[in-house]
TIFI-781979 format. One record per residue (C-alpha): residue number from 0; x, y, z; chain. Coordinates in nm, 3 decimals, decimal comma, always signed. Layout:
<sites>
[site NUM; [X; Y; Z]; A]
...
</sites>
This chain:
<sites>
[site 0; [+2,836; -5,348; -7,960]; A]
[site 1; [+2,769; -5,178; -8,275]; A]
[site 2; [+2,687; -5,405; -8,640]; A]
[site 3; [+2,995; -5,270; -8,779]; A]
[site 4; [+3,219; -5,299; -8,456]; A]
[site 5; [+3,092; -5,650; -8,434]; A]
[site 6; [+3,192; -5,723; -8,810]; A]
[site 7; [+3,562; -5,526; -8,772]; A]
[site 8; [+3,597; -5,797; -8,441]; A]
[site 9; [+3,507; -6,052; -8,651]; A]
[site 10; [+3,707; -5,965; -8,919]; A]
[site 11; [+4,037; -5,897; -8,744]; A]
[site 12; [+4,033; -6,225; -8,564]; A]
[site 13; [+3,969; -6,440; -8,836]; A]
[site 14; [+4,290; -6,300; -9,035]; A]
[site 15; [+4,478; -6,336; -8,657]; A]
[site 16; [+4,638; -6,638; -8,769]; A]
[site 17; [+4,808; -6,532; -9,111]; A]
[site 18; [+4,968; -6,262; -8,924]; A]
[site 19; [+5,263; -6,355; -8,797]; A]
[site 20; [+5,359; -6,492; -9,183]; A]
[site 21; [+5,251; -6,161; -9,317]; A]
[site 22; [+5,495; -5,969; -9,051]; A]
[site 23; [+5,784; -6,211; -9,177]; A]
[site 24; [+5,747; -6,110; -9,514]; A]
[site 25; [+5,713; -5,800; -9,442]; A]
[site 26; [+6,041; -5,772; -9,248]; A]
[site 27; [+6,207; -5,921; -9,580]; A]
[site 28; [+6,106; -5,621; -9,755]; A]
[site 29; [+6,242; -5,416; -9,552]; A]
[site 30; [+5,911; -5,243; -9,386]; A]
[site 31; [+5,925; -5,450; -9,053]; A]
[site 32; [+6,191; -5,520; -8,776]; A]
[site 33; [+6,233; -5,935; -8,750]; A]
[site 34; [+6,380; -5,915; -8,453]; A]
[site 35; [+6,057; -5,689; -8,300]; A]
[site 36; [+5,780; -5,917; -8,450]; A]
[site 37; [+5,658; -6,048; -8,081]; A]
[site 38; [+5,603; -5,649; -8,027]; A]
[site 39; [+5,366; -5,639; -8,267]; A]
[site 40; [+5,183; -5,962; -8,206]; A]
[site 41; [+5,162; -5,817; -7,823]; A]
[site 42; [+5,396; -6,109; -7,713]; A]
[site 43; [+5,695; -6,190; -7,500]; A]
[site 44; [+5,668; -5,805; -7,388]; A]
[site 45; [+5,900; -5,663; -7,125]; A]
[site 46; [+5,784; -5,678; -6,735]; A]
[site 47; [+5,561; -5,413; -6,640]; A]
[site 48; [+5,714; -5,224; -6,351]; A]
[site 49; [+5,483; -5,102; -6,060]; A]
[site 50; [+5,352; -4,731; -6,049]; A]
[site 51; [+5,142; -4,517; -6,253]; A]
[site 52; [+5,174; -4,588; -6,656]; A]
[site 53; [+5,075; -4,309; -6,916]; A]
[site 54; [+5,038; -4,510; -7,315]; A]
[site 55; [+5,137; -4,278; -7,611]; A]
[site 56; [+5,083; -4,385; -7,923]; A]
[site 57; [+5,120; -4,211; -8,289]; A]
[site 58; [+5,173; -4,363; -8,576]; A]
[site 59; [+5,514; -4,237; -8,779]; A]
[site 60; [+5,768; -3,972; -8,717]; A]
[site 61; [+5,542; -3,625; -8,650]; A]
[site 62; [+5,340; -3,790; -8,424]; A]
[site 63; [+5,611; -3,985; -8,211]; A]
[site 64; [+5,802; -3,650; -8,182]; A]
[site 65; [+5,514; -3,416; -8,076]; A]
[site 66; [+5,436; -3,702; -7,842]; A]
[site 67; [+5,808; -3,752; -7,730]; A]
[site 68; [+5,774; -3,431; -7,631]; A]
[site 69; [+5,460; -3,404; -7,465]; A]
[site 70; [+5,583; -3,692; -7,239]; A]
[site 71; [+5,882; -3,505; -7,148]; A]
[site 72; [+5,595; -3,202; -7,035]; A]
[site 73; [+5,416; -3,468; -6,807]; A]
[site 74; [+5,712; -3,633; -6,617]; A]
[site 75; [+5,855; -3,240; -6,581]; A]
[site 76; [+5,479; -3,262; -6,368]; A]
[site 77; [+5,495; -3,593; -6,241]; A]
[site 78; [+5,819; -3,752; -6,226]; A]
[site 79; [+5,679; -4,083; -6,065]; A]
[site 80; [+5,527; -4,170; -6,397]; A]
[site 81; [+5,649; -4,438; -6,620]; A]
[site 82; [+5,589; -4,370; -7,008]; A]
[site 83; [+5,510; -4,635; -7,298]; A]
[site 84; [+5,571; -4,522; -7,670]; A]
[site 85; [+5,441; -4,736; -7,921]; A]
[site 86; [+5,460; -4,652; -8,285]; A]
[site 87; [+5,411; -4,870; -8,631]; A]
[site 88; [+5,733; -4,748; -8,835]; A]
[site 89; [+6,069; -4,839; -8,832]; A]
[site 90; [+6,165; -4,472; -8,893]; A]
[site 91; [+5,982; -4,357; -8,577]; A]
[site 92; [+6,111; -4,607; -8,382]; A]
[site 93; [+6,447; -4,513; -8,488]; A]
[site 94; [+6,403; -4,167; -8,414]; A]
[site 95; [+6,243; -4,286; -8,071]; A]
[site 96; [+6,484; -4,527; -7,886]; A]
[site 97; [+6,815; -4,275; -7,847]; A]
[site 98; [+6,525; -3,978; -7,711]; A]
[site 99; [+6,341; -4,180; -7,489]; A]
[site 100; [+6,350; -4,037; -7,094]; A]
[site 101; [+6,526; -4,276; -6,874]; A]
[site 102; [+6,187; -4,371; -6,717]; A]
[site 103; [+6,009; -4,432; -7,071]; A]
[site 104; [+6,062; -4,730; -7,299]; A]
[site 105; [+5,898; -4,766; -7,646]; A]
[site 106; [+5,721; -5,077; -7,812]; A]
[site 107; [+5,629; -5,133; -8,184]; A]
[site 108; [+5,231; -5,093; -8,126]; A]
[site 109; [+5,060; -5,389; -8,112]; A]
[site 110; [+4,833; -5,580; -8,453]; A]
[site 111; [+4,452; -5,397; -8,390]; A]
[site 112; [+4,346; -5,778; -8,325]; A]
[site 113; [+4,098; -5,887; -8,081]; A]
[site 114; [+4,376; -6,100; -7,913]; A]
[site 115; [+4,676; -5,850; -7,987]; A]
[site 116; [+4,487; -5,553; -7,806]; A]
[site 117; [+4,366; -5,797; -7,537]; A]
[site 118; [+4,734; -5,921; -7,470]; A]
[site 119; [+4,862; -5,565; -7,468]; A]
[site 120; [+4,626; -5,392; -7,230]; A]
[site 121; [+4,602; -5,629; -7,002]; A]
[site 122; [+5,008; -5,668; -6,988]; A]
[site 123; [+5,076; -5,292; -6,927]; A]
[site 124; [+4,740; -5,215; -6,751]; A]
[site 125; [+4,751; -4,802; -6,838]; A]
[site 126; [+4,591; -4,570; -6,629]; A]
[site 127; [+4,616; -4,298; -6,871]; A]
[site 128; [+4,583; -4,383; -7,322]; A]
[site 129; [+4,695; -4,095; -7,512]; A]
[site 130; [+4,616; -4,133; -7,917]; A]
[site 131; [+4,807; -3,893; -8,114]; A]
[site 132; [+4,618; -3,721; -8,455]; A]
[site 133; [+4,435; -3,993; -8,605]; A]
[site 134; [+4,502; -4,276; -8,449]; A]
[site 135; [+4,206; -4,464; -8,367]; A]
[site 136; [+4,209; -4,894; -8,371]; A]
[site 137; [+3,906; -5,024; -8,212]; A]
[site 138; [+3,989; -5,295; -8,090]; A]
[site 139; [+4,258; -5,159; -7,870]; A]
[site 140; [+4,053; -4,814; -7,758]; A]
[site 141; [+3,781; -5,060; -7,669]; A]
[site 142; [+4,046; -5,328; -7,479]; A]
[site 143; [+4,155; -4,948; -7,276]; A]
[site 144; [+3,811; -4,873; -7,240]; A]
[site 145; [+3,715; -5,241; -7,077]; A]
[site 146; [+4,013; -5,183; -6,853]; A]
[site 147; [+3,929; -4,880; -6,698]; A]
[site 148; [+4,149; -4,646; -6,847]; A]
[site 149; [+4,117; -4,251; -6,926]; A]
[site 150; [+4,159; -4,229; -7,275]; A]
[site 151; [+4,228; -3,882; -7,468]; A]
[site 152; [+4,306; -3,814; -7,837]; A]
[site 153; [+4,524; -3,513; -7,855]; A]
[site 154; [+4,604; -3,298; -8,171]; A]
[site 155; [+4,356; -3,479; -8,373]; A]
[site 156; [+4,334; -3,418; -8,739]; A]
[site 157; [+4,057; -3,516; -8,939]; A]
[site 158; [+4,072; -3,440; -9,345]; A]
[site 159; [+3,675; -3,387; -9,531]; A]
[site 160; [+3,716; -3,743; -9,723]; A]
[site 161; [+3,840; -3,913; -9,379]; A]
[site 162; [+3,501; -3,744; -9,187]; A]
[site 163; [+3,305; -3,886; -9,494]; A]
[site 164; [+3,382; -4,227; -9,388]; A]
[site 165; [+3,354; -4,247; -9,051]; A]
[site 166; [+3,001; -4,074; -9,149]; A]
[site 167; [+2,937; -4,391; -9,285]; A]
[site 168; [+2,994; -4,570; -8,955]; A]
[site 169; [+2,862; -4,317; -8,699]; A]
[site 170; [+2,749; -4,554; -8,479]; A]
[site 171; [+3,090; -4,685; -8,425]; A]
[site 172; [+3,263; -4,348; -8,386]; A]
[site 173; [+3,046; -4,287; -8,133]; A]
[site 174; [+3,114; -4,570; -7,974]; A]
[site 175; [+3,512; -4,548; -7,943]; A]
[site 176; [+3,579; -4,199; -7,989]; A]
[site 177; [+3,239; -4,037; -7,810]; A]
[site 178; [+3,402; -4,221; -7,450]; A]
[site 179; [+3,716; -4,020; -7,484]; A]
[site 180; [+3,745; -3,843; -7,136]; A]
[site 181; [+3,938; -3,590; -7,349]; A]
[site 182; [+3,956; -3,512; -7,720]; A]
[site 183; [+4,118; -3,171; -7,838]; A]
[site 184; [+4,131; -3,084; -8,190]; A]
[site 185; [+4,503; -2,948; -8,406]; A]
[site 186; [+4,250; -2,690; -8,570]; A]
[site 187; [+3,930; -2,539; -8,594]; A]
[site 188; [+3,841; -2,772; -8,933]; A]
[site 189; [+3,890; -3,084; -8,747]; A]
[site 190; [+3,694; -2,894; -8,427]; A]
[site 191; [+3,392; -2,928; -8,664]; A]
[site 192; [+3,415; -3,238; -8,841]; A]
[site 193; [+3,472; -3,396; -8,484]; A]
[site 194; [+3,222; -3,187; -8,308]; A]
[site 195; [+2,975; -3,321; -8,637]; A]
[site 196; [+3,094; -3,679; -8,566]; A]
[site 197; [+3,047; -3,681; -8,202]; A]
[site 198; [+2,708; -3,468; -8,191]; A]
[site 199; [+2,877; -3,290; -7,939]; A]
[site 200; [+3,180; -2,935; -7,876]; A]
[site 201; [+3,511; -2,997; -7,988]; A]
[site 202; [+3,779; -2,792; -7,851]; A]
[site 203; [+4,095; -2,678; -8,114]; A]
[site 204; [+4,370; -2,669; -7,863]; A]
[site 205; [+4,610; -2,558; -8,134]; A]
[site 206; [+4,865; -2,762; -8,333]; A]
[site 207; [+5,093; -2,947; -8,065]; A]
[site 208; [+5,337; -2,935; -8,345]; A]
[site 209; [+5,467; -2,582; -8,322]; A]
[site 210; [+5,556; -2,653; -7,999]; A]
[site 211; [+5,832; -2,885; -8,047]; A]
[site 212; [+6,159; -2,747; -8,035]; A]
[site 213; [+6,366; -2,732; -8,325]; A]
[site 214; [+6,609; -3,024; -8,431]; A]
[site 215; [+6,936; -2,979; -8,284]; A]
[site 216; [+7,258; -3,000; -8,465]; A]
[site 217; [+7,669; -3,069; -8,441]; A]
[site 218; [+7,856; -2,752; -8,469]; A]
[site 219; [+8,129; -2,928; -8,533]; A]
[site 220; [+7,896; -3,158; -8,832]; A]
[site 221; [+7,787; -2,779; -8,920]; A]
[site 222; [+8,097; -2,645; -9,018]; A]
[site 223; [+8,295; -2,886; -9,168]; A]
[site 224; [+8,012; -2,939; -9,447]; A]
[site 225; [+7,946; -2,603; -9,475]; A]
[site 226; [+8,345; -2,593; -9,553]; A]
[site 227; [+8,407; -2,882; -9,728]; A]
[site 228; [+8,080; -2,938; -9,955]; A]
[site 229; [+7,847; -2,641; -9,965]; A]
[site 230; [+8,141; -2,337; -9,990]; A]
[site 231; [+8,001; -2,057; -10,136]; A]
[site 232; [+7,733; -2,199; -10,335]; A]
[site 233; [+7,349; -2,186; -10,246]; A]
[site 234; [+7,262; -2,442; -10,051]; A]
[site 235; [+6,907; -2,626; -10,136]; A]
[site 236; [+6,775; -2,854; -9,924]; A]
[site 237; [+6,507; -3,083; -9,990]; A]
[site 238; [+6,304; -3,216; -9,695]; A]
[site 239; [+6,116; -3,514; -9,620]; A]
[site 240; [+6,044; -3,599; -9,974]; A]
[site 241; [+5,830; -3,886; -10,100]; A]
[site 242; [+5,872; -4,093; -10,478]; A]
[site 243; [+5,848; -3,851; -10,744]; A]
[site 244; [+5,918; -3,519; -10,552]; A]
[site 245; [+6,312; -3,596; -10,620]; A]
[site 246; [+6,292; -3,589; -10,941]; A]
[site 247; [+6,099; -3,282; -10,920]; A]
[site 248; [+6,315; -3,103; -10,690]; A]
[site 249; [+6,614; -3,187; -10,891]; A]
[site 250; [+6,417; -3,087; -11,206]; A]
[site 251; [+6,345; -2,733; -11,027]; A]
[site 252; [+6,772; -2,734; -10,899]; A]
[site 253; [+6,865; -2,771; -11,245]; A]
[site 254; [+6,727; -2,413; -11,291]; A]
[site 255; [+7,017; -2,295; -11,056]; A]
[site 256; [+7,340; -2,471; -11,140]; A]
[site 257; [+7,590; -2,295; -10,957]; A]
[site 258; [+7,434; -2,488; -10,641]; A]
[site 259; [+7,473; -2,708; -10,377]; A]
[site 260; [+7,213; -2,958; -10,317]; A]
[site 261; [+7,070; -3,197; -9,966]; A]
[site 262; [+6,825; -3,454; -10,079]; A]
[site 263; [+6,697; -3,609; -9,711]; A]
[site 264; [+6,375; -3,842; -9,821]; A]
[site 265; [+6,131; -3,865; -9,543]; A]
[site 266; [+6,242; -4,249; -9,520]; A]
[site 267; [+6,596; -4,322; -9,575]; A]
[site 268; [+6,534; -4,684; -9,662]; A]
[site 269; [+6,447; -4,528; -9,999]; A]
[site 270; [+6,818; -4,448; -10,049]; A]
[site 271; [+6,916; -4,664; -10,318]; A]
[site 272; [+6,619; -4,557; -10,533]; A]
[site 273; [+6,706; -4,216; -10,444]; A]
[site 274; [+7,113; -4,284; -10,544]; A]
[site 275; [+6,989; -4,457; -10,886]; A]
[site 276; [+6,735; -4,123; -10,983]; A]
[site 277; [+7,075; -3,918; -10,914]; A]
[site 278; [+7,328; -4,123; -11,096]; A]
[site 279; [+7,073; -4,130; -11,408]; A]
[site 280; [+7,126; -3,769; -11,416]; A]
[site 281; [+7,465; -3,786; -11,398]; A]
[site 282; [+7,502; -3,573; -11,088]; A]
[site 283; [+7,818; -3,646; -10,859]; A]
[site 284; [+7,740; -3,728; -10,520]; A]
[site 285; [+7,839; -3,845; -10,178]; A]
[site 286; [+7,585; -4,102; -9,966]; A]
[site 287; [+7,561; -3,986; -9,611]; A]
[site 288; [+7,433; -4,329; -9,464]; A]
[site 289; [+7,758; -4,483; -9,669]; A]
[site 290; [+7,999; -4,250; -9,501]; A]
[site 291; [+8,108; -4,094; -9,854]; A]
[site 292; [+8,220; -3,749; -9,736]; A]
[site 293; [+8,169; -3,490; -9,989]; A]
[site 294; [+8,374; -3,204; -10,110]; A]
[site 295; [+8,249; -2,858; -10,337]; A]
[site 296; [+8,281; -3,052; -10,654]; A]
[site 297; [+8,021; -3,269; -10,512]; A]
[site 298; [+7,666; -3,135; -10,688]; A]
[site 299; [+7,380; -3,376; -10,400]; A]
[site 300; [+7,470; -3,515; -10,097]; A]
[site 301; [+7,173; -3,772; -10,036]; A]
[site 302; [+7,105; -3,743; -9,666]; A]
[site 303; [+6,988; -4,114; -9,656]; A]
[site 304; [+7,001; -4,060; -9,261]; A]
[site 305; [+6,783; -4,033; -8,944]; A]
[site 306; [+6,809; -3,748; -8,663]; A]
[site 307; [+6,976; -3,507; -8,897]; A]
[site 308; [+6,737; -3,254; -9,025]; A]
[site 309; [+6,860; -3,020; -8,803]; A]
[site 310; [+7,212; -2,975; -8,975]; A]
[site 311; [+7,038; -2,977; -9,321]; A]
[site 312; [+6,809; -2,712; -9,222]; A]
[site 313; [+7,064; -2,478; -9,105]; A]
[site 314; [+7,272; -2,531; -9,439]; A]
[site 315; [+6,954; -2,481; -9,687]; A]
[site 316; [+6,962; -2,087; -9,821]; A]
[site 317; [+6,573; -2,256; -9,924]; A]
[site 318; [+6,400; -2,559; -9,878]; A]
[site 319; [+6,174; -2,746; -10,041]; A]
[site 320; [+5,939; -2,957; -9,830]; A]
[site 321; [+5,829; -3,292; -9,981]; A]
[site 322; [+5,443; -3,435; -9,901]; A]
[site 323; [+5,299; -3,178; -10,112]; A]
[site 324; [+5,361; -3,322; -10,442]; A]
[site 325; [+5,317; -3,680; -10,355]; A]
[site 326; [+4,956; -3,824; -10,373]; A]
[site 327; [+4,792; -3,859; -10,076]; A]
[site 328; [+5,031; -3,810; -9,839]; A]
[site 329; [+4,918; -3,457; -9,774]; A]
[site 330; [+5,236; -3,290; -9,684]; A]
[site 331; [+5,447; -3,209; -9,369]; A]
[site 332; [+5,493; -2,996; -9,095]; A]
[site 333; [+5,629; -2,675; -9,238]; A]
[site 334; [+5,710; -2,495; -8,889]; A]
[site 335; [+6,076; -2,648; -8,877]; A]
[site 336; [+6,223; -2,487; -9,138]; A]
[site 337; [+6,033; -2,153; -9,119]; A]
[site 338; [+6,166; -2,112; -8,763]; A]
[site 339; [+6,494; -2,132; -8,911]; A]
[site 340; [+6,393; -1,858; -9,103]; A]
[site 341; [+6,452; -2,037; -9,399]; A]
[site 342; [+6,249; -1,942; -9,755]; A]
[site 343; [+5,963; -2,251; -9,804]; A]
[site 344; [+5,814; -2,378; -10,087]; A]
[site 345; [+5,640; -2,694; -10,135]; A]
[site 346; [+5,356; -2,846; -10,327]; A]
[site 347; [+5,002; -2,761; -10,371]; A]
[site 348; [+4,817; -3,114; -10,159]; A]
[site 349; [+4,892; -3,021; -9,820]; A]
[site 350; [+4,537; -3,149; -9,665]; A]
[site 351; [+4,712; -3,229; -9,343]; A]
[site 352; [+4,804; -2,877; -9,269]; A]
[site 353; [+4,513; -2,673; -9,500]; A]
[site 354; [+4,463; -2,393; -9,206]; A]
[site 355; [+4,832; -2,396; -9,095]; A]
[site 356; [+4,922; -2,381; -9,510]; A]
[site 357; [+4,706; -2,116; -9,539]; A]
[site 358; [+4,789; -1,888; -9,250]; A]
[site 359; [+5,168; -1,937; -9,300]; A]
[site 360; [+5,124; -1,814; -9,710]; A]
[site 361; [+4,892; -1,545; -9,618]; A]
[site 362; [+5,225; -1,434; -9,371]; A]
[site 363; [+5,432; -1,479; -9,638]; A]
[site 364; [+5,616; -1,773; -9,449]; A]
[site 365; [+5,553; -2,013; -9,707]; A]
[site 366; [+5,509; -2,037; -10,087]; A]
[site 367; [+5,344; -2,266; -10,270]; A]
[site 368; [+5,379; -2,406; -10,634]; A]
[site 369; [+5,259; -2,674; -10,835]; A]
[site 370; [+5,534; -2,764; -11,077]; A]
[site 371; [+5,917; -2,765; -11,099]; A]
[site 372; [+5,914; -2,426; -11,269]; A]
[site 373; [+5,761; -2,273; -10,972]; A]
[site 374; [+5,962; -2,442; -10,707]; A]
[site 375; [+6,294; -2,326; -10,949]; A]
[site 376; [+6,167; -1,958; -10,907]; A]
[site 377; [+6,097; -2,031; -10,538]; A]
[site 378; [+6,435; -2,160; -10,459]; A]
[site 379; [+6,651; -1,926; -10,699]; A]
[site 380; [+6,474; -1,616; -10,568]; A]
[site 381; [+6,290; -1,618; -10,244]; A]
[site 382; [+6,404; -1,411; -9,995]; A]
[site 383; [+6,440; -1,546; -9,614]; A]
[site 384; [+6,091; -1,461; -9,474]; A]
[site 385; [+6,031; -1,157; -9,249]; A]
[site 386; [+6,172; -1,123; -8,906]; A]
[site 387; [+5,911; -1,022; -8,729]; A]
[site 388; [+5,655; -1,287; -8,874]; A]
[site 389; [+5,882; -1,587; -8,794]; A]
[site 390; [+5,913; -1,416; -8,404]; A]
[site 391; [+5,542; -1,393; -8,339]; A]
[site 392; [+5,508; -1,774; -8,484]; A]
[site 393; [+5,774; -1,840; -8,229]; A]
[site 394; [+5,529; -1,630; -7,944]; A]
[site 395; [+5,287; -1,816; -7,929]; A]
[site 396; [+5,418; -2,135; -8,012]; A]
[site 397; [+5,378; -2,294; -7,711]; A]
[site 398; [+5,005; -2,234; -7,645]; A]
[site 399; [+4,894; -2,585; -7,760]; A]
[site 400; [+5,101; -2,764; -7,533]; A]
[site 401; [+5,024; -2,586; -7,208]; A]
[site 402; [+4,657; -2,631; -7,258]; A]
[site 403; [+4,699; -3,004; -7,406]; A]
[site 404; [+4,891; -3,070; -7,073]; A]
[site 405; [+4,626; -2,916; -6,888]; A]
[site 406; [+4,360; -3,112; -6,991]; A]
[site 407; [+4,558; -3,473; -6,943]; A]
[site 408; [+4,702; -3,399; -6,595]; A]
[site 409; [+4,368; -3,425; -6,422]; A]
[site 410; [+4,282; -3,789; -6,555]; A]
[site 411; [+4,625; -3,929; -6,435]; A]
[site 412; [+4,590; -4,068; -6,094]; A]
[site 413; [+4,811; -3,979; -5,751]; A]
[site 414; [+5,093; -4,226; -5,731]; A]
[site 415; [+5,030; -4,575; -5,595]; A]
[site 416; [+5,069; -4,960; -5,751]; A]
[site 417; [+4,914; -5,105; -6,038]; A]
[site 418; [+4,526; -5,067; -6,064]; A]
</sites>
């Protein structure tokens, strides 16, 4: 066991006991389910049925879906398999209960305590532990690793500043990470700062993330607001936004009046603050999550919802996606809305998706602007990006997936009973 492992042991049991306070007040803020607290203390968990189990875990809403999906690849391969989600957000668990499989269920993830990760591993006993992106807690990826598990981090990301620190704390990368039966990198960056890590090849599989499909929507839903709110205006949408990039997007709308605009912030518990920025501007609106059902004198409709970016991306004329303008979130996946073929602009601090930023701009897929004024010009005038372009995105889309797939079938075992 490694100095610093040892210390980030010691550490996380001796604040163990002020947890389950710090969950309660958390809940009465809004940012934790009371009624799931046991899930994330790893207690009073639901019976673990016989068979083979495959553990996915990502941490908010890109990760869940690409993982959603992924799970839906493996039981297309083996259908004896029973899936565990966990994730740490209320929105991803939201978005995760109504999709789960029938043979799937999902789980806030557990505390990364000694006790929590203990609890949890040896309750569900995996055979297979898939971490999506950057999800690595010790304590649990060494619990796995003590119980015998294959372990695999797929569509791992890995900015400069986060290689930096684990730099600092080789040893321990090494440790956790350098056991991984399979790691495969979201891009060729992330390749290298792993591979540098890990003193050993990295393989870029691809972002996972162009392979999901795209959000589906009512047709029914999809008329009757293109009727009854947007009518023959432009329709702006603005996507998974973060504090600040509202008032920035509306800022930029304000350069095209004769519009129609879909505010849908990346977490819809920020409604009301969302509703107050609007009525400060003295904008009339209609609240989706209130059932206020707006009409073409309506100027926002504030999409305060979950599992409806699909309608609001087939309404935009032009989106702007949100994470780009907020600090150190480092924007969002910008392939739903370009396979729309829908114009894209968002903000300049996109460190999540630097290669996939780049290559989409360079195909003229995606803009990118730094202030209001360049979003305005964005939205007001950018044409819907070429055909062709958004059809060879769409060709090769499924690549990382396929070879992901292929690399986590092997460590699953045949079917039998528990380990």
């Amino acid at each position: 066991m490694t100095p610093g492992f040892h210390a980030y042991r010691t550490l996380t049991g001796m604040i163990s006991p002020l947890l389950p306070g710090l969950l309660k007040r958390r809940a009465r803020a809004g940012k934790e389910d009371i009624g799931r607290i046991n899930e994330r203390l790893a207690r009073a968990m639901p019976n673990r049925k016989p068979g083979r189990l495959v553990w996915l875990h990502g941490a908010s809403v890109g990760e869940s879906r690409l993982l959603l999906e992924l799970g839906h690849r493996l039981l297309a391969e083996r259908p004896d398999l029973m899936l565990l989600f966990t994730s740490q957000t209320l929105t991803s668990a939201r978005l995760l209960g109504p999709a789960l499989p029938d043979n799937a269920i999902h789980l806030m993830a557990p505390m990364d305590t000694p006790g929590a990760a203990r609890r949890f591993i040896q309750h569900w006993q995996p055979d297979v532990c898939v971490f999506g992106e950057g999800e690595i807690w010790p304590n649990l990826i060494y619990e796995a690793g003590r119980s015998g598990a294959k372990r695999a981090l797929v569509n791992a990301r890995m900015t400069q500043g986060s290689a930096d620190g684990w730099r600092r704390v080789q040893g321990l990368f090494r440790k956790l990470v350098g056991r991984f039966d399979v790691v495969l990198a979201a891009d060729t960056d992330t390749a290298q700062r792993l591979g540098s890590l890990l003193g050993r090849n990295v393989r870029s599989s691809g972002n996972l993330k162009s392979a999901l499909p795209g959000p589906e929507a009512s047709e029914f839903e999809l008329r009757r607001i293109r009727e009854g709110f947007v009518g023959g205006r432009r329709c702006l949408v603005a996507a998974s936004t973060h504090e600040g990039e509202e008032a920035l997007f509306l800022d930029a709308a304000a350069e095209i009046p004769d519009s129609a605009i879909i505010i849908a912030p990346r977490h819809p518990e920020r409604g009301d603050a969302v509703e107050a920025l609007v009525r400060e501007r003295g904008l009339h609106f209609a609240r989706r999550s209130k059932g206020q059902v707006p009409n073409t004198r309506t100027r926002v409709l504030l999409a305060d919802t979950m599992g409806e970016m699909g309608l609001w991306l087939r309404l935009a004329d032009a989106v702007y996606l949100g994470g780009g303008h907020a600090a150190g979130v480092g924007g969002h996946n910008p392939l739903e809305p370009v396979r729309f073929g829908k114009p894209v602009v968002t903000g300049p601090d996109v460190f999540n998706f630097a290669g996939m930023m780049a290559d989409l701009e360079a195909r003229g897929l995606v803009k990118v602007a730094s202030d209001s004024a360049g979003v305005a010009d964005a939205l007001q005038n950018s044409a819907p990006p070429p055909a062709k372009a958004v059809a060879a995105l769409a060709e090769h889309a499924d690549a990382p997936m396929v070879e992901t797939l292929a690399a986590l079938m092997p460590l699953i075992p045949e079917p039998g009973l528990l380990r």
